[in-house]
PDB file of N, CA, C and O in Angstrom:
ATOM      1  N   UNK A   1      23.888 -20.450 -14.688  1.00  0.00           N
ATOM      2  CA  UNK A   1      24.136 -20.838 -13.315  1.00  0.00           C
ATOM      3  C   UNK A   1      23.598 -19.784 -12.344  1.00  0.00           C
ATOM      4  O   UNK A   1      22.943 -20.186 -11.382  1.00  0.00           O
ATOM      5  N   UNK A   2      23.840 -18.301 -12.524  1.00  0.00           N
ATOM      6  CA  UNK A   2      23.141 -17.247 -11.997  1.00  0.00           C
ATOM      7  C   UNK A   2      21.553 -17.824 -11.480  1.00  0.00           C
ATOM      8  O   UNK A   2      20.973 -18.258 -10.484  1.00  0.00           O
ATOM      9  N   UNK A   3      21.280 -17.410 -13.245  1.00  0.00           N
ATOM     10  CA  UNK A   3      19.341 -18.193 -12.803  1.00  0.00           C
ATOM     11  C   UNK A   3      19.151 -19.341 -11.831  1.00  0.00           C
ATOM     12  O   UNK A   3      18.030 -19.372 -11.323  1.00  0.00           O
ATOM     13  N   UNK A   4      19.982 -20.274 -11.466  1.00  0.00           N
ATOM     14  CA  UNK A   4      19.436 -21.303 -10.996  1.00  0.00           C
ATOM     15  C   UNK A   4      19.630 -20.754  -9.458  1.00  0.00           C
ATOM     16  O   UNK A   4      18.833 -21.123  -8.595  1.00  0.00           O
ATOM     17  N   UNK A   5      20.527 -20.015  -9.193  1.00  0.00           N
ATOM     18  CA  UNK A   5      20.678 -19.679  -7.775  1.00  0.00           C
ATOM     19  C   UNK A   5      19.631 -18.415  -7.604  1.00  0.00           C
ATOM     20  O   UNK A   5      18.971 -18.289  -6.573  1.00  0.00           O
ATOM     21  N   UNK A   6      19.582 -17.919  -8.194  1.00  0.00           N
ATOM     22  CA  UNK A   6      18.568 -17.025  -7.897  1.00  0.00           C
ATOM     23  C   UNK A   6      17.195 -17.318  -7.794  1.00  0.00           C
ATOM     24  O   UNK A   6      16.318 -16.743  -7.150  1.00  0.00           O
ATOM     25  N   UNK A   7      17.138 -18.486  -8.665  1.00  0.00           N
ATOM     26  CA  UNK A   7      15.604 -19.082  -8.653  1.00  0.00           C
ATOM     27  C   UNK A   7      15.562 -20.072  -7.076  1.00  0.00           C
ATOM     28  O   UNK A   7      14.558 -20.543  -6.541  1.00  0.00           O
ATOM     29  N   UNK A   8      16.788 -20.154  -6.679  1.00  0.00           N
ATOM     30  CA  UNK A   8      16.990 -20.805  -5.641  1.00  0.00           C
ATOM     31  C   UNK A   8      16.530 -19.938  -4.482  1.00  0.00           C
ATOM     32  O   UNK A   8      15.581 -20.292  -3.781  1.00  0.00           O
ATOM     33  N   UNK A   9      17.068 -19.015  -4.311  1.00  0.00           N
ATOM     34  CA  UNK A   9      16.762 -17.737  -3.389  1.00  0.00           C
ATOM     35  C   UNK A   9      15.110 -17.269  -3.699  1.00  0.00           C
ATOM     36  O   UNK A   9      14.804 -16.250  -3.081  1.00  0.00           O
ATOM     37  N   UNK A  10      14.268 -17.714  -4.353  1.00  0.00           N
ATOM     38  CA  UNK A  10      12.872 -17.440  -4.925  1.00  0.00           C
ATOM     39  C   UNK A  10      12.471 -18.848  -4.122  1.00  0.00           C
ATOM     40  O   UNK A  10      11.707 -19.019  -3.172  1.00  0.00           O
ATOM     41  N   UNK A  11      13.108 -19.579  -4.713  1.00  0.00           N
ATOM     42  CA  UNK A  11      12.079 -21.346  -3.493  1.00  0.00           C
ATOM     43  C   UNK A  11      12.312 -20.968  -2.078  1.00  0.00           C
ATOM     44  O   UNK A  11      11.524 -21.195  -1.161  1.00  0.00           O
ATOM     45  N   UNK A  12      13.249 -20.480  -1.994  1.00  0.00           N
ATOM     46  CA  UNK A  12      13.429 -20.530  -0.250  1.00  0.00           C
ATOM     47  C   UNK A  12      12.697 -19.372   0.373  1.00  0.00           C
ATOM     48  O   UNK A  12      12.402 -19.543   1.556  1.00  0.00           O
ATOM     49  N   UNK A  13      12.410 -18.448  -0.070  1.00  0.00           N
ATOM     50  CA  UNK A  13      11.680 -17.816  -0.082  1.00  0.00           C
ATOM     51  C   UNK A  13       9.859 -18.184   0.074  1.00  0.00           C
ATOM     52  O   UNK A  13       9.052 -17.827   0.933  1.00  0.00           O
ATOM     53  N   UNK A  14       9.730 -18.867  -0.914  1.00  0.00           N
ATOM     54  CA  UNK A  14       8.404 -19.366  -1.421  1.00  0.00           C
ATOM     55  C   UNK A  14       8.435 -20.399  -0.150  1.00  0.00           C
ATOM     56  O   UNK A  14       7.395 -20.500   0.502  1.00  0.00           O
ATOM     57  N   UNK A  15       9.306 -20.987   0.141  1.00  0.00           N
ATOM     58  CA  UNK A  15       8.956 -22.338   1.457  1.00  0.00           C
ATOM     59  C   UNK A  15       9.361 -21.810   3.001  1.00  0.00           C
ATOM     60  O   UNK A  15       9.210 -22.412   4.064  1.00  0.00           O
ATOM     61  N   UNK A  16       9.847 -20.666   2.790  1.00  0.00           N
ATOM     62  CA  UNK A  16       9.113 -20.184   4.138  1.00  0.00           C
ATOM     63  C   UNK A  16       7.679 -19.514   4.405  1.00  0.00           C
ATOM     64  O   UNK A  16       7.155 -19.443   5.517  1.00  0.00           O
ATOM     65  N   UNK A  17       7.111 -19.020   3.171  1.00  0.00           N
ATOM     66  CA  UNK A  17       5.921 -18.609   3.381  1.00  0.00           C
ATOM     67  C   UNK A  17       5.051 -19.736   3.826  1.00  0.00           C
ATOM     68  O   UNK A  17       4.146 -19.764   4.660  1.00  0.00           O
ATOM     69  N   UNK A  18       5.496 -20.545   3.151  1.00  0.00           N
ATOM     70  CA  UNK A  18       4.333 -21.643   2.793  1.00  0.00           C
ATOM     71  C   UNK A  18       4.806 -22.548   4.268  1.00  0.00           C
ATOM     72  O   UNK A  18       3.889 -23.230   4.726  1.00  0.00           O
ATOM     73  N   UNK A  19       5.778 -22.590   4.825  1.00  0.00           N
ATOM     74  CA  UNK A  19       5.756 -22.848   6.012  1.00  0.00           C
ATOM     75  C   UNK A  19       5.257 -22.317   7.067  1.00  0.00           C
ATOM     76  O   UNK A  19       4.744 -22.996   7.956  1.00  0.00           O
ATOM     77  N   UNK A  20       5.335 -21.197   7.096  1.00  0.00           N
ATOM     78  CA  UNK A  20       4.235 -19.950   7.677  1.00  0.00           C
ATOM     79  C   UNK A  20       2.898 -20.670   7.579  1.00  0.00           C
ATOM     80  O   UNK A  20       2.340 -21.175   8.553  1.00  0.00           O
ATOM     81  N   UNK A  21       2.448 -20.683   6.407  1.00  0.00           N
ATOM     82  CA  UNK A  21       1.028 -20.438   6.038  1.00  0.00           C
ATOM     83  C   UNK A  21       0.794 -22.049   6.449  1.00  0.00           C
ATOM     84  O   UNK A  21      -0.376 -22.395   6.612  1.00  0.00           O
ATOM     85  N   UNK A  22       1.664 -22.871   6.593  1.00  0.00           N
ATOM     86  CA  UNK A  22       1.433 -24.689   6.839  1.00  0.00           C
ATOM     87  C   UNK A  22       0.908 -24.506   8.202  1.00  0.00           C
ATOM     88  O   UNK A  22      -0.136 -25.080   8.513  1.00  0.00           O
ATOM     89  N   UNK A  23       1.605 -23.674   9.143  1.00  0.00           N
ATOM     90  CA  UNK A  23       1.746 -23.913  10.365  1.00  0.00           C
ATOM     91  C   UNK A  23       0.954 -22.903  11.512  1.00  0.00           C
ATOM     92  O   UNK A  23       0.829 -23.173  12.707  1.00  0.00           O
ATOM     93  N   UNK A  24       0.308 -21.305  10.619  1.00  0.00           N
ATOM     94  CA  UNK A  24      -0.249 -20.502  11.230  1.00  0.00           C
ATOM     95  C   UNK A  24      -1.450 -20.457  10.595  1.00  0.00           C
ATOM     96  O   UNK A  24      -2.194 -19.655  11.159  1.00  0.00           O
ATOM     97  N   UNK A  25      -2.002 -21.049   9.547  1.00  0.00           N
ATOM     98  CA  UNK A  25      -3.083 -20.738   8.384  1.00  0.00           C
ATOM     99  C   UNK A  25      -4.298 -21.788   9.282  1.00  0.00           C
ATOM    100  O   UNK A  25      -5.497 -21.519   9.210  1.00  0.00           O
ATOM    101  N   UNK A  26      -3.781 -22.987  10.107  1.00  0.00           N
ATOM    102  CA  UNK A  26      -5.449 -23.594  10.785  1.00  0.00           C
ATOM    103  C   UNK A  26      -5.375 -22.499  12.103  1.00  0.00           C
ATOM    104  O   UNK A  26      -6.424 -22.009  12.523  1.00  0.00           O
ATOM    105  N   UNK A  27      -4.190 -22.189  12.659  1.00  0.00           N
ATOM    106  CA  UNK A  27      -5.030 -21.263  13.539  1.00  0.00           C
ATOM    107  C   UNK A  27      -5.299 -20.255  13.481  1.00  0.00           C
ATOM    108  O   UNK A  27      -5.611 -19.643  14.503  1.00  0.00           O
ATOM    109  N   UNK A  28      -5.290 -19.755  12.439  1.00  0.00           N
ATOM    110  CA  UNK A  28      -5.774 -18.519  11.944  1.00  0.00           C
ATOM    111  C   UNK A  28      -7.402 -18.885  11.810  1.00  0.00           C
ATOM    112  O   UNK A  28      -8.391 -18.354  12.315  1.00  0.00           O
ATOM    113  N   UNK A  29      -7.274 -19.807  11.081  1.00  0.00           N
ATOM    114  CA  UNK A  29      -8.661 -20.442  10.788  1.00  0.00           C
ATOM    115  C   UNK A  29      -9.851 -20.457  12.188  1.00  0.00           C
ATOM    116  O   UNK A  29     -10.982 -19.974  12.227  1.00  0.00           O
ATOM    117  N   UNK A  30      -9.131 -21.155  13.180  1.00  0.00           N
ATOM    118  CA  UNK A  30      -9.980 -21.717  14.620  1.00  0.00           C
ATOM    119  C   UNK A  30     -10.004 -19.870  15.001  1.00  0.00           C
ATOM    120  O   UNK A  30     -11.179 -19.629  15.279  1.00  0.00           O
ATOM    121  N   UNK A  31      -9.413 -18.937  15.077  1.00  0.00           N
ATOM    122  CA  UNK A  31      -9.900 -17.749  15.949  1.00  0.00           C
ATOM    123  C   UNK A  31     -10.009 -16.843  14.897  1.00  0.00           C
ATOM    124  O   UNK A  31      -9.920 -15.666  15.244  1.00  0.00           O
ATOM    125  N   UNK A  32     -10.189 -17.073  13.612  1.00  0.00           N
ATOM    126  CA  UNK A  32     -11.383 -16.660  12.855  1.00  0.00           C
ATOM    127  C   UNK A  32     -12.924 -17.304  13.526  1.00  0.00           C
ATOM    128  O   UNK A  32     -13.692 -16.748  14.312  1.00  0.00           O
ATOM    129  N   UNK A  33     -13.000 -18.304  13.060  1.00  0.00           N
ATOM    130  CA  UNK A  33     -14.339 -18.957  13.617  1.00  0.00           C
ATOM    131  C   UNK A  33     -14.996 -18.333  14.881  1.00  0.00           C
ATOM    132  O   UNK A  33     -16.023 -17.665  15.004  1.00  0.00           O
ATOM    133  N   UNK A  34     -13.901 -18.845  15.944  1.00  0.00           N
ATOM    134  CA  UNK A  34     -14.053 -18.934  17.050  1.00  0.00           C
ATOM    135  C   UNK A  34     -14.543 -17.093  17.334  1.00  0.00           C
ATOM    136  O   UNK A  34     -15.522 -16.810  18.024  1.00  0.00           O
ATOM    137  N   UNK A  35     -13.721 -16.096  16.710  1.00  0.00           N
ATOM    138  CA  UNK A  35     -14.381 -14.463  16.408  1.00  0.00           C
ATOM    139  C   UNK A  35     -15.837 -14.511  16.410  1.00  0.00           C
ATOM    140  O   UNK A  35     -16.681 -13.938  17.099  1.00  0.00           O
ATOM    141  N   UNK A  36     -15.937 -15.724  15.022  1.00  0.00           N
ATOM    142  CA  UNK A  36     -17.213 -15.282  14.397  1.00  0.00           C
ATOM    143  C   UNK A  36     -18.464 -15.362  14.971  1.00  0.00           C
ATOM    144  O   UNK A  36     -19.411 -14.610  14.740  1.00  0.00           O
ATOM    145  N   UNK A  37     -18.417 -16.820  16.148  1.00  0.00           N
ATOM    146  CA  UNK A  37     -19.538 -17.049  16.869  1.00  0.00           C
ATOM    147  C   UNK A  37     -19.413 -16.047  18.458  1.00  0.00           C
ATOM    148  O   UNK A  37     -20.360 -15.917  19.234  1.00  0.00           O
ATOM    149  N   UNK A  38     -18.351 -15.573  18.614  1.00  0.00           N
ATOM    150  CA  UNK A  38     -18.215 -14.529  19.946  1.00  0.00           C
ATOM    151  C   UNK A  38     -18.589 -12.915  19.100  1.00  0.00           C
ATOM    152  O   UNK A  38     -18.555 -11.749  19.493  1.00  0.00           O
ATOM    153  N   UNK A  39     -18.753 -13.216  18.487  1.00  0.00           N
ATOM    154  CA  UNK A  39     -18.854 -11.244  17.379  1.00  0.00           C
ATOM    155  C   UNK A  39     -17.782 -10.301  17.038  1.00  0.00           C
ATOM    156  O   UNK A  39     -17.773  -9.201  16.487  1.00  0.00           O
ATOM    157  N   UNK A  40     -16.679 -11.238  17.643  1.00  0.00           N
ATOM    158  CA  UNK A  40     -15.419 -10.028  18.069  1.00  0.00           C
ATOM    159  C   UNK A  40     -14.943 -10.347  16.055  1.00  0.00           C
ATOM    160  O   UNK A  40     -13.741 -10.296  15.795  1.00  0.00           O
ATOM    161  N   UNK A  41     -15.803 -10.599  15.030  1.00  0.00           N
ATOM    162  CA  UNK A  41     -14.833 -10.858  13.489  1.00  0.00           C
ATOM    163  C   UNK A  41     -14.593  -9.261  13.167  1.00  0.00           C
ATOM    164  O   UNK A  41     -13.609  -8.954  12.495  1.00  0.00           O
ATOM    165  N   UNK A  42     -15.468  -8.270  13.634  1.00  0.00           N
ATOM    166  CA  UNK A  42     -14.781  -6.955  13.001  1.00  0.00           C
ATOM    167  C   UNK A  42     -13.574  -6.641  13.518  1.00  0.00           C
ATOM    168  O   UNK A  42     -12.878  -5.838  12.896  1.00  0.00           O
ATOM    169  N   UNK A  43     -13.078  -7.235  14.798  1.00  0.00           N
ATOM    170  CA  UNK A  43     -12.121  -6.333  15.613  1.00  0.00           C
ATOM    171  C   UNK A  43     -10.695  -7.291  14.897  1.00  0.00           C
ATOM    172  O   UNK A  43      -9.562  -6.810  14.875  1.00  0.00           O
ATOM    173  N   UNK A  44     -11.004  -8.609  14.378  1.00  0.00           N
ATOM    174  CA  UNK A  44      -9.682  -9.269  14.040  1.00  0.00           C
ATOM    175  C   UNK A  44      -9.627  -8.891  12.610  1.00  0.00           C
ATOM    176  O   UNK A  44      -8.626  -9.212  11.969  1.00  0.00           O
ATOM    177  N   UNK A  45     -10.639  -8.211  12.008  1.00  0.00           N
ATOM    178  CA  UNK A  45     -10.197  -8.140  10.950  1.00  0.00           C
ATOM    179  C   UNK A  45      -9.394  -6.899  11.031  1.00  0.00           C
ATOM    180  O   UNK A  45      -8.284  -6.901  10.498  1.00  0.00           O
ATOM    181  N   UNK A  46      -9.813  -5.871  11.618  1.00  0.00           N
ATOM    182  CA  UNK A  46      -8.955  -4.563  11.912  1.00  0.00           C
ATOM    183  C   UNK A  46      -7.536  -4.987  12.177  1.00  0.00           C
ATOM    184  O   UNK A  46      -6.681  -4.639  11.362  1.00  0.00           O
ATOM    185  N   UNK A  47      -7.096  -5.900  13.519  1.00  0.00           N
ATOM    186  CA  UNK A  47      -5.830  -5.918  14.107  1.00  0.00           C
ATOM    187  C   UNK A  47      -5.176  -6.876  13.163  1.00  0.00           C
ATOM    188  O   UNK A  47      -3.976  -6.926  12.892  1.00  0.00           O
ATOM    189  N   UNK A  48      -6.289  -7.747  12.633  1.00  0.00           N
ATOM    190  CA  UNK A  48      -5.095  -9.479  11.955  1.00  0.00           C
ATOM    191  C   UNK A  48      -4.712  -8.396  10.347  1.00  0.00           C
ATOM    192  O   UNK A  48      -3.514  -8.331  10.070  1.00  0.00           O
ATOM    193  N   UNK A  49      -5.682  -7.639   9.413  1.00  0.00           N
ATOM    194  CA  UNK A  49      -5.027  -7.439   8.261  1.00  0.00           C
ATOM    195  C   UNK A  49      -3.343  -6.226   8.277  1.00  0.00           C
ATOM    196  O   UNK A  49      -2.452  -5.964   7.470  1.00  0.00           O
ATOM    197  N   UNK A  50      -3.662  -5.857   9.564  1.00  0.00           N
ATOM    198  CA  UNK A  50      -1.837  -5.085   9.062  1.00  0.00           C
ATOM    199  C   UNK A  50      -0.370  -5.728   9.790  1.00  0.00           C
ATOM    200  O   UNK A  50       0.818  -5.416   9.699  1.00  0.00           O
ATOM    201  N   UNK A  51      -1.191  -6.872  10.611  1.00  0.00           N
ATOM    202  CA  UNK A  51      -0.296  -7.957  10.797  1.00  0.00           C
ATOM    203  C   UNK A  51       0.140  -8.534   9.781  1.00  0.00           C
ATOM    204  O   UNK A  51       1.365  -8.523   9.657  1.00  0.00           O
ATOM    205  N   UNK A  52      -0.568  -9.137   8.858  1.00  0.00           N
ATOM    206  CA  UNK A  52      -0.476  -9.960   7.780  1.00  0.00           C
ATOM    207  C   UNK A  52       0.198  -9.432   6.865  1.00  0.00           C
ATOM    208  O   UNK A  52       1.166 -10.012   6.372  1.00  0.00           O
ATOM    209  N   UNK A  53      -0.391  -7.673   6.306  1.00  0.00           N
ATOM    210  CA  UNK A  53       0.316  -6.783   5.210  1.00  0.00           C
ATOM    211  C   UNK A  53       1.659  -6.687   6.080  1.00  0.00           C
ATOM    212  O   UNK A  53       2.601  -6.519   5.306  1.00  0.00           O
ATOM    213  N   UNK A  54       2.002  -6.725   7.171  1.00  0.00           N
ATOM    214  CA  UNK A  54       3.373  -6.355   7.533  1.00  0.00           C
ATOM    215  C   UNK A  54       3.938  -7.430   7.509  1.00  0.00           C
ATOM    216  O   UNK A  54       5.102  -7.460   7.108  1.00  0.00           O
ATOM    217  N   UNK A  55       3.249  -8.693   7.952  1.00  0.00           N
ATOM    218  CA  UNK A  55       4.554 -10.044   7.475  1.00  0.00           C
ATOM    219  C   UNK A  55       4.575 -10.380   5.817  1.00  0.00           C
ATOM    220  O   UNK A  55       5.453 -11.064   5.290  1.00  0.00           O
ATOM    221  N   UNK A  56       3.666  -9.889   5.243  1.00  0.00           N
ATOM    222  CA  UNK A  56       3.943 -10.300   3.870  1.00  0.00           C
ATOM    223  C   UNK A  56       5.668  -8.850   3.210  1.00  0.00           C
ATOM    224  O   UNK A  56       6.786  -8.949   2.705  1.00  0.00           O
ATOM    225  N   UNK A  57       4.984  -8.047   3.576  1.00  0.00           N
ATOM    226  CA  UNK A  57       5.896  -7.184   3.315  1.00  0.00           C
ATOM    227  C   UNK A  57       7.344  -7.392   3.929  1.00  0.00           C
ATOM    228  O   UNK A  57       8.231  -6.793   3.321  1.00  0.00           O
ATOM    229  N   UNK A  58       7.690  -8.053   4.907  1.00  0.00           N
ATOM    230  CA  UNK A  58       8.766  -8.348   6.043  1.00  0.00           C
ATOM    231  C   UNK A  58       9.757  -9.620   5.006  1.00  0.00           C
ATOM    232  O   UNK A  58      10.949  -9.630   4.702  1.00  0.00           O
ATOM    233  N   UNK A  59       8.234 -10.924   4.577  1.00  0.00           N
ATOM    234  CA  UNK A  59       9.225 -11.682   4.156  1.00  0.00           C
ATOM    235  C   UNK A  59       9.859 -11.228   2.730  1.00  0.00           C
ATOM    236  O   UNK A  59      10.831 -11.911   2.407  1.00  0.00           O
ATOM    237  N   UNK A  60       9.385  -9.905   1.547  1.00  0.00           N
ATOM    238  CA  UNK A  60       9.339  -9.691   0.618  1.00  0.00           C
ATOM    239  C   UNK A  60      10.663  -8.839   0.845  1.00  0.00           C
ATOM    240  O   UNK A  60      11.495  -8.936  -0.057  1.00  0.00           O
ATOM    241  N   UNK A  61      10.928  -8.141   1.761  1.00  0.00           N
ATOM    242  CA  UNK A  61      12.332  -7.453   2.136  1.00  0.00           C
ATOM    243  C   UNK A  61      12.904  -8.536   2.360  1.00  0.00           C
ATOM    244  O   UNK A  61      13.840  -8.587   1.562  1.00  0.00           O
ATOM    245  N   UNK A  62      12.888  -9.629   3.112  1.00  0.00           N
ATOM    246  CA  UNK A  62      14.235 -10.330   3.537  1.00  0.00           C
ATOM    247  C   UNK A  62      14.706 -11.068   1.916  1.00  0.00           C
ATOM    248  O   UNK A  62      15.870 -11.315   1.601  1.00  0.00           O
ATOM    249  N   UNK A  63      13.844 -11.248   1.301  1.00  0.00           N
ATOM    250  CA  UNK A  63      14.042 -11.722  -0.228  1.00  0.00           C
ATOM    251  C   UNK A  63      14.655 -11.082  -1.087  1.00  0.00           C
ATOM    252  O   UNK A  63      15.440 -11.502  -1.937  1.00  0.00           O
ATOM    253  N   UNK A  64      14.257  -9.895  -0.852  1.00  0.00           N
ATOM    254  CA  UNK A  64      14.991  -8.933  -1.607  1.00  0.00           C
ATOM    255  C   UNK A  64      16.584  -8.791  -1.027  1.00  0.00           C
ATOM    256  O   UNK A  64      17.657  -8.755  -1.629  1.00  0.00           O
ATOM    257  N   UNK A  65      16.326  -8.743   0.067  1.00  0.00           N
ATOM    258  CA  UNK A  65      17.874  -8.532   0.555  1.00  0.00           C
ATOM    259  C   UNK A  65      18.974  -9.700   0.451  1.00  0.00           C
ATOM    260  O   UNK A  65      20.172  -9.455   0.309  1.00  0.00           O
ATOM    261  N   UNK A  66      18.374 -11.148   0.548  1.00  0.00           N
ATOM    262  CA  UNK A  66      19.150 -12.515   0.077  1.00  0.00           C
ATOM    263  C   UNK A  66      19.014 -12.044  -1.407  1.00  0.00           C
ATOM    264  O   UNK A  66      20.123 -11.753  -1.855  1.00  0.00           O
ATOM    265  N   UNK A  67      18.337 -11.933  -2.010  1.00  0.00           N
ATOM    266  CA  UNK A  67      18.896 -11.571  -3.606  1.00  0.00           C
ATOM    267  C   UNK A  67      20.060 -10.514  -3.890  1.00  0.00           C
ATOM    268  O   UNK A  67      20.968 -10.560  -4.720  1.00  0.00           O
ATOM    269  N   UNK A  68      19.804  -9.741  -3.125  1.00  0.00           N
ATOM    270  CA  UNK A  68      20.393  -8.298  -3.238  1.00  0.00           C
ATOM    271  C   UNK A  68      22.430  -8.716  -2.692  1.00  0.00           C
ATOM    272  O   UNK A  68      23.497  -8.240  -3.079  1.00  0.00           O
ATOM    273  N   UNK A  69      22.052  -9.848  -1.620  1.00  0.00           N
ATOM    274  CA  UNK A  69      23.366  -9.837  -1.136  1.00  0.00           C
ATOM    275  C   UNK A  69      23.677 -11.217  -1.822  1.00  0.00           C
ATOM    276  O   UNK A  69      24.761 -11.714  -1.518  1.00  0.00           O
ATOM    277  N   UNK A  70      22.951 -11.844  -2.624  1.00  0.00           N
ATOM    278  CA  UNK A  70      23.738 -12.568  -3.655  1.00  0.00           C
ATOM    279  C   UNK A  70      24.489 -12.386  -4.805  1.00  0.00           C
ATOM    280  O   UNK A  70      25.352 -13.063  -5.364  1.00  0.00           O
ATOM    281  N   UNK A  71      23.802 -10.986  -5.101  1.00  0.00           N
ATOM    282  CA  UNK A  71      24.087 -10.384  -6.560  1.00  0.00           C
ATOM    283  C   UNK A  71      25.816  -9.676  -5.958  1.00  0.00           C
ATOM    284  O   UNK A  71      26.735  -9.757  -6.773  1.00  0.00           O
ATOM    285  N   UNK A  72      26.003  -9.271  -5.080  1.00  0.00           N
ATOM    286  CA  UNK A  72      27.115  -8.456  -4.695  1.00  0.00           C
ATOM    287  C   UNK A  72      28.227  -9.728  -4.891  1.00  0.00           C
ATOM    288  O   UNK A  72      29.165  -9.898  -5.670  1.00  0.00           O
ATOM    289  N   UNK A  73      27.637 -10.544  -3.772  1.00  0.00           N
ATOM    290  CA  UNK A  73      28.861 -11.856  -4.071  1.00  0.00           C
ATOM    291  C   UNK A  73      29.275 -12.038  -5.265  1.00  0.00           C
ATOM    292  O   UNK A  73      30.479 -12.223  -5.444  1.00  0.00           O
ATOM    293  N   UNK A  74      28.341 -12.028  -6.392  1.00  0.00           N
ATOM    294  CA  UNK A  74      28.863 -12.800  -7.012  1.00  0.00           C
ATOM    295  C   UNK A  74      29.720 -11.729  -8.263  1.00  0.00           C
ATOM    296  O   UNK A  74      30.496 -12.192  -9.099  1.00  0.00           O
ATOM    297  N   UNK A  75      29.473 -10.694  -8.180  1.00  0.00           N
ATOM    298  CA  UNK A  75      29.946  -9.422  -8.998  1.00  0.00           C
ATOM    299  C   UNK A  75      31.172  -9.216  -8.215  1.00  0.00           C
ATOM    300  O   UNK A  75      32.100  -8.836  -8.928  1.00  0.00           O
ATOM    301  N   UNK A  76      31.517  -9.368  -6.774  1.00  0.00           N
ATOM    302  CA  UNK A  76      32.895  -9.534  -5.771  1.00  0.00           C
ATOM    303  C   UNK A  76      33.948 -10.465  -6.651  1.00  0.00           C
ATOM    304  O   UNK A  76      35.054 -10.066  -7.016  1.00  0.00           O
ATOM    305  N   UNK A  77      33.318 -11.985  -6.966  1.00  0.00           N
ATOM    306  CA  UNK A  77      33.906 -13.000  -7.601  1.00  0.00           C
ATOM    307  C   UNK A  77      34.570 -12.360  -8.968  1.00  0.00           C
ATOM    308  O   UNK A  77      35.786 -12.327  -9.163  1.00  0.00           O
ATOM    309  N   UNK A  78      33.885 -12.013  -9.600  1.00  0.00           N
ATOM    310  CA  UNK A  78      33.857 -11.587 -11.472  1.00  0.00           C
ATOM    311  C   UNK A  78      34.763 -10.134 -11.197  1.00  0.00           C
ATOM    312  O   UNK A  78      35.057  -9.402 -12.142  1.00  0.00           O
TER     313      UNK A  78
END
């Protein structure tokens, strides 16, 4: 029963990224492009990759921490 909640806390996890990535990934796309034909693609690649390493890293803490404060609950219970 553990595993299934924890694997639970792993989907919800996994479907906010992917909600992220549903909903910011075409416009990421259009001002990529839109960079590429104005010249400005070196300057987004500078500012967009530690945006990105910092939201990947952001949602990987909040995961950790819904895991982290599931595991307490349930060791509270036992």
């Amino acid at each position: 029963m553990q595993k299934k909640q924890s694997g639970s806390n792993f989907t919800d996890f996994l479907r906010g990224s992917f909600i992220f990535l549903k909903f910011l990934f075409p416009i990421a796309i259009v001002i990529v492009l839109v960079s590429v034909f104005a010249g400005l693609f070196p300057y987004v690649i500078v500012i967009g990759t530690p945006i990105t390493v910092a939201y990947i890293l952001y949602r990987f803490l909040v995961f950790l921490g819904a895991k982290a404060r599931h595991n307490t609950k349930i060791e509270k219970i036992k």
